[in-house]
N, C-alpha and C positions, 0 to 999 in steps of 0.2 A: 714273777711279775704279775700284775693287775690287768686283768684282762676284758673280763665281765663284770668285776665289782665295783665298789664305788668310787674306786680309783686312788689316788694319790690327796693326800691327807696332811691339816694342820702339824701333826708330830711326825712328820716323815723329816731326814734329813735331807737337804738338797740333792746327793746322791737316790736317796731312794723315789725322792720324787721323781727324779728321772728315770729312773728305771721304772718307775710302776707308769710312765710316758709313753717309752721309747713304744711298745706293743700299737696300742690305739693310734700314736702316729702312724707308725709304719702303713698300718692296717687302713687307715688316710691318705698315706702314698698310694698304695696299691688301689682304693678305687676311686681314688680324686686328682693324684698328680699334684698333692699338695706338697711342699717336700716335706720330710719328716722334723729336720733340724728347724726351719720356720715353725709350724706346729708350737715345737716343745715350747719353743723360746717365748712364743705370742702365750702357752701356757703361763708359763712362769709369771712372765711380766704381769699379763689379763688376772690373774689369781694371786698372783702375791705367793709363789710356790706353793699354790692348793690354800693356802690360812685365808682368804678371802669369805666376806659370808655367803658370797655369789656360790665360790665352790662347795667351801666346807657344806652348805643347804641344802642347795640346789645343783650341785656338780656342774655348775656351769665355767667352765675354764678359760672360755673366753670372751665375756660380757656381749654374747648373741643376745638382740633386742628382739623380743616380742613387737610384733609391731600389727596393729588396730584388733588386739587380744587373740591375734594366731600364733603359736609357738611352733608351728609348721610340722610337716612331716616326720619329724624323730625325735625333739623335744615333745615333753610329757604335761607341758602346764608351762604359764608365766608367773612372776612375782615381783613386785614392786620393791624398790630401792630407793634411796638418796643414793644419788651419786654427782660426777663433775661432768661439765661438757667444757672443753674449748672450740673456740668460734672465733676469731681466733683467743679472744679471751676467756679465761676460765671462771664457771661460775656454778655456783650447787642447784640441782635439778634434783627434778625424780624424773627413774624412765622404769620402765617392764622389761624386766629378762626372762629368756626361755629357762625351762628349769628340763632336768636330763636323772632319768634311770640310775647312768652309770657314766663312768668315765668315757667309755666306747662311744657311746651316744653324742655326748657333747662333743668330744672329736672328728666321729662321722660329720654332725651338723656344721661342724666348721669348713669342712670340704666340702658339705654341702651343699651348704652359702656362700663358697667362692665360685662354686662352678655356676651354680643357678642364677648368678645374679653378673650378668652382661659387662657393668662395665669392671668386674675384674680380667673377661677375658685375654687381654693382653698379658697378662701373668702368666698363664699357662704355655707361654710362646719360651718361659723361663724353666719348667719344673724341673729342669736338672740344673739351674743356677738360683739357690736362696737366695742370696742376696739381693740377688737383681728379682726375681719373685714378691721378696719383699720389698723394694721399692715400690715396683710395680702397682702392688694392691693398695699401699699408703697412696702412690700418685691418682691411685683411682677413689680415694677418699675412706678407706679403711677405717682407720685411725684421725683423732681431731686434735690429740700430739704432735707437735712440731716435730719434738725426740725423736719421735716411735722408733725410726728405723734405726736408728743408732742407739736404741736402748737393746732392741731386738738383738742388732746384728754382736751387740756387745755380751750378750747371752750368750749367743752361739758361737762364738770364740771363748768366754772366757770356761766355759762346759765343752767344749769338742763337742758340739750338737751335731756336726757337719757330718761326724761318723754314721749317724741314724740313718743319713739318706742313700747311704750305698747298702740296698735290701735287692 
């Protein structure tokens, strides 16, 4: 598994994506209380199983926004995109993503940005229930996907994601 390097990768096969995941998550549980299986899954979807240009680039996995040109304490630089926002309509924008070292990084910063930023707290009242976790952080405005949580939760069932979080 992928630990320190640059992580999980366009030609990887679903399986090896996860696996080269499952580490950095875990490593996300243990100092953020994120659960590992949310993680992967928000990986997956946010990246398109790593083939994303966010990832494949800039190892960003989970389309973390730079936001007034600070890419914060673990990301390494921003970088400009097209991308979509729903609002609740969807529609094409450019926003600035944090851009990340390695797979590690952009992991850490996702547990990062959940702890540090208040109105996900109520989430953490969950971190031994995913599911309700991820509700929780959608209800707090996470995602601007009506789906999200039923795409997520449909990840972590249809990959046994669930097994990651008993570390």
């Amino acid at each position: 598994p992928v630990t320190g390097g640059t992580g999980p990768v366009g030609s990887m096969t679903n399986a090896q994506y996860i696996a080269a995941a499952v580490p950095a998550a875990q490593q996300g549980y243990r100092e953020f209380q994120v659960p590992a299986s949310v993680t992967i899954a928000q990986s997956i979807l946010e990246s398109g199983w790593g083939r994303s240009g966010l990832a494949a680039k800039d190892r960003n996995y989970f389309g973390i926004k730079c936001f007034s040109g600070n890419p914060g304490p673990i990301a390494n630089g921003c970088h400009t995109y097209a991308t979509f926002e729903c609002t609740p309509n969807c529609y094409p924008t450019y926003a600035t993503f944090r851009t990340y070292a390695s797979i590690t990084d952009s992991f850490r910063d996702h547990g990062y940005f959940l702890t540090t930023n208040s109105r996900y707290r109520p989430a953490f009242n969950y971190s031994n229930n995913a599911d309700q976790f991820l509700v929780e952080i959608k209800k707090a405005g996470y995602a601007t996907d009506p789906n999200y949580v039923s795409k997520v939760q449909n990840l972590m069932r249809t990959y046994n994601l669930y097994q990651y979080d008993r570390i």
